[in-house]
C-alpha positions as CSV (number, residue, x, y, z in Angstrom):
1,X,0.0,0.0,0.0
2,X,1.5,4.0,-0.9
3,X,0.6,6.3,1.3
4,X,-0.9,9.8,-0.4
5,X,-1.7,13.2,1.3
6,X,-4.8,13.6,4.0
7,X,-4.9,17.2,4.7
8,X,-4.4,16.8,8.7
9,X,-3.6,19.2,11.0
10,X,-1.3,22.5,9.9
11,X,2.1,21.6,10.2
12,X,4.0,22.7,13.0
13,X,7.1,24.2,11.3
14,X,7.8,28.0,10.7
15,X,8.5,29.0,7.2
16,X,10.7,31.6,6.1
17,X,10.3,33.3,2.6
18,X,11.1,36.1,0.6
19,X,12.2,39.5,2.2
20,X,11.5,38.1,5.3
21,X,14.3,35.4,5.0
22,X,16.6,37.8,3.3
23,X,16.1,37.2,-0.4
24,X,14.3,39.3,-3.3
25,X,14.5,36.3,-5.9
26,X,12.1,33.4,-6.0
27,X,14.2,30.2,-6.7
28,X,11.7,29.2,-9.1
29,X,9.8,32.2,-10.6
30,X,7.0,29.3,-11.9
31,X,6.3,27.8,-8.4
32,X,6.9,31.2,-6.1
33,X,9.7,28.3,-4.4
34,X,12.2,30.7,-2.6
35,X,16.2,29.9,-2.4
36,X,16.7,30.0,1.4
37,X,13.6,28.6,2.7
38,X,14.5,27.6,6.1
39,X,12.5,25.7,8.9
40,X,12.4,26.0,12.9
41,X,10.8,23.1,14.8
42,X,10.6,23.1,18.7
43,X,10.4,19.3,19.3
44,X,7.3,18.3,21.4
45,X,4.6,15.4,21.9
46,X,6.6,13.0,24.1
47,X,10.5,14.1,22.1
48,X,12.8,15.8,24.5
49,X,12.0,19.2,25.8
50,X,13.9,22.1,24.2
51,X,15.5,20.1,21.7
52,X,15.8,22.2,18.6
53,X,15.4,21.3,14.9
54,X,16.5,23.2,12.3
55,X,15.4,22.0,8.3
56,X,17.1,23.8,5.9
57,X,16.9,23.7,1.8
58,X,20.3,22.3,0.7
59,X,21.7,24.5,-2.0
60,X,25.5,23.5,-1.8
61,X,27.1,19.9,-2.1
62,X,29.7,21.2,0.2
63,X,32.6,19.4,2.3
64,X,29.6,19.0,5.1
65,X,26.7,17.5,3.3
66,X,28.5,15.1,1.5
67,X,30.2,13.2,4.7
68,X,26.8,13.6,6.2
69,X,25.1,11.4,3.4
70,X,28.1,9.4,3.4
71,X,27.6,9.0,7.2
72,X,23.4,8.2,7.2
73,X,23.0,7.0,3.3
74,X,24.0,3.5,4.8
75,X,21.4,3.6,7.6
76,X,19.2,3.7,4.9
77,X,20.2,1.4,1.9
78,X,22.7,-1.5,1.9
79,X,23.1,-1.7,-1.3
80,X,23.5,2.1,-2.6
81,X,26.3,3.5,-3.6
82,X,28.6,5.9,-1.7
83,X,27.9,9.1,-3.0
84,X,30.9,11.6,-3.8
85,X,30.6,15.1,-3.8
86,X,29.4,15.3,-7.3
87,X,27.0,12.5,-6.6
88,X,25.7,15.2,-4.2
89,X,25.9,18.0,-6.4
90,X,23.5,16.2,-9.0
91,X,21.1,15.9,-6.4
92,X,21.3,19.8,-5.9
93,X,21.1,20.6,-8.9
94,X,18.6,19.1,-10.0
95,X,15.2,21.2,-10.8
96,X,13.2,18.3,-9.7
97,X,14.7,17.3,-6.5
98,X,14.8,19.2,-3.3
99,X,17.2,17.7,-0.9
100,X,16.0,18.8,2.8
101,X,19.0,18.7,6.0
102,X,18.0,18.5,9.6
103,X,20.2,19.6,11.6
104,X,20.6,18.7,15.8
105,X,23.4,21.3,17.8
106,X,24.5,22.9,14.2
107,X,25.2,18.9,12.7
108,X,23.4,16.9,9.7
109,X,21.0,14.1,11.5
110,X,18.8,13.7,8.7
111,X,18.0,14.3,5.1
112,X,15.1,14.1,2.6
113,X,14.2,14.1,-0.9
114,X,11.7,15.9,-2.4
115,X,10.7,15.5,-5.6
116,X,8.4,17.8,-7.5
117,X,7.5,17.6,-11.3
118,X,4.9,18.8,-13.4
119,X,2.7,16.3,-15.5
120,X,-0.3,16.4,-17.6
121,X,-2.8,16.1,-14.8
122,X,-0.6,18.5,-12.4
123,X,2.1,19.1,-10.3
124,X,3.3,15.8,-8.8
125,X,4.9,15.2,-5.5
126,X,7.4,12.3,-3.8
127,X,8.9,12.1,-1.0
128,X,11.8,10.0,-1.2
129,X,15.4,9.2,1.0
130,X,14.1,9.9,4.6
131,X,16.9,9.4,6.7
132,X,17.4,10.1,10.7
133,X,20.6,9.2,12.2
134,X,19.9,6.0,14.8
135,X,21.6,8.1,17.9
136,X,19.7,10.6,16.7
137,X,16.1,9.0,16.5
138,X,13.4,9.6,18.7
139,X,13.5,13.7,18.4
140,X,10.9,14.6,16.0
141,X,13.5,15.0,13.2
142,X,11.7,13.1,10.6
143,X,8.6,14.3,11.4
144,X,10.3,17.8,11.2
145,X,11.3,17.0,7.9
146,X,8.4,15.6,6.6
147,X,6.3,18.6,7.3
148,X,9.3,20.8,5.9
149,X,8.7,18.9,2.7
150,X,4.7,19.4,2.9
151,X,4.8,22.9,3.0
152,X,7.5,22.7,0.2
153,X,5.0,20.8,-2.2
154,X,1.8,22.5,-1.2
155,X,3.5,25.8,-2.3
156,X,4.8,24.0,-5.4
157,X,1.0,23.4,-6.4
158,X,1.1,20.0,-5.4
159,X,-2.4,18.2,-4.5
160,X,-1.2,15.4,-3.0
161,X,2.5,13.7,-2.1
162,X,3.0,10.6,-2.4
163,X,5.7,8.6,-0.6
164,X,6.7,4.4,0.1
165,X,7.4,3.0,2.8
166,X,8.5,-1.2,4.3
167,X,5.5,-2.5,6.3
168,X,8.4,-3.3,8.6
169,X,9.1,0.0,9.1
170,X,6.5,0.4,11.6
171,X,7.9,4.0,13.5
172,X,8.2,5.3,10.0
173,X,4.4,4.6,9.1
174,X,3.3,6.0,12.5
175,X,4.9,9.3,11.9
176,X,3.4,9.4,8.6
177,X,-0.2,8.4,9.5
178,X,0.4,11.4,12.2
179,X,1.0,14.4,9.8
180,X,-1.9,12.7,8.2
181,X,-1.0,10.6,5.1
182,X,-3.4,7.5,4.5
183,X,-2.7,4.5,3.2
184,X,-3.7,4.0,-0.8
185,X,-4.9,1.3,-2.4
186,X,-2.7,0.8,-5.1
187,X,0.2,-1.5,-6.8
188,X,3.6,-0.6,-7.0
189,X,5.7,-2.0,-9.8
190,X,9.1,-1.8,-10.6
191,X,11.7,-2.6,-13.5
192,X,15.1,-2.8,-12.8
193,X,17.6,-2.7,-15.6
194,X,20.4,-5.3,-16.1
195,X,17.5,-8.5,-15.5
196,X,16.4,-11.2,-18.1
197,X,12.7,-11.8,-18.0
């Protein structure tokens, strides 16, 4: 089952934009997206008192980012590929993708991918990549992130976002049942190059 967007509760995060955050230029002029969007979260519901979270809109692959996905991308897959710092710059770069940092005491603890595109029917939406450091789990970091990356696409023109995620994952689908995605009746298929049918 995918999860897709259930408008729940407004999320919890303060957004940044514009003059307000410092800049005159929208980063996309299309989408009213700006270039230093940056997200406070005062961690709450049961996470430790006065722990701050701080999600921030990675423009730079710089020295930092990159041995901070070098340092969590394992946590995550297995079997992906160590990324190098032009690994990370592709990431950046890219119009489609939106690559969110938490950050815990001024260090990357987390990351996620969003990934916005427009189609036929509208502008779609993916979450993809969540990744909370283990020591660091337990803080409201992903949910931090998550709602970072809401806001992100509902500004976009996004009506829904869609993400995936491992039935065994079972913290993972709490958190996202929480901000209010529902489960979706749907199949998932995949084709993965290099295979002989």
């Amino acid at each position: 089952m995918e999860p897709t967007l259930r408008r729940g509760p407004a999320p919890q995060v303060a957004v940044k934009r514009g003059r307000e955050a410092g800049t005159s230029l929208p980063n996309n002029p299309e989408t009213g997206c700006w270039c230093d969007e940056h997200y406070r979260s005062l961690t709450g519901n049961g996470n430790l008192p006065g722990v701050s979270v701080d999600v921030e809109v990675v423009r730079e692959a710089n020295d930092e980012v990159t041995a901070a996905m070098r340092h969590l991308l394992p946590q995550l897959s297995t079997s992906a590929a160590q990324p190098d710092q032009t690994a990370v710059q592709r990431i950046v770069g890219s119009e489609a993708t939106t690559l969110l940092a938490a950050k815990l005491d001024g260090r990357i603890v987390g990351f996620l991918a969003l990934a916005m595109f427009p189609i036929p029917t509208g502008v779609r939406a993916w979450i993809e990549d969540v990744i909370v450091d283990e020591a660091a789990r337990g803080r409201g970091i992903g949910e931090a992130l998550t709602r970072a990356a809401l806001d992100l696409a509902e500004t976009a023109g996004a009506r829904t976002v869609d993400l995936t995620s491992r039935p065994s994952r079972e913290a993972a689908g709490r958190l996202y049942e929480r901000v209010g995605f529902a489960p979706r009746s749907t199949r998932i298929y995949r084709y993965t190059f290099g295979q002989t049918a």
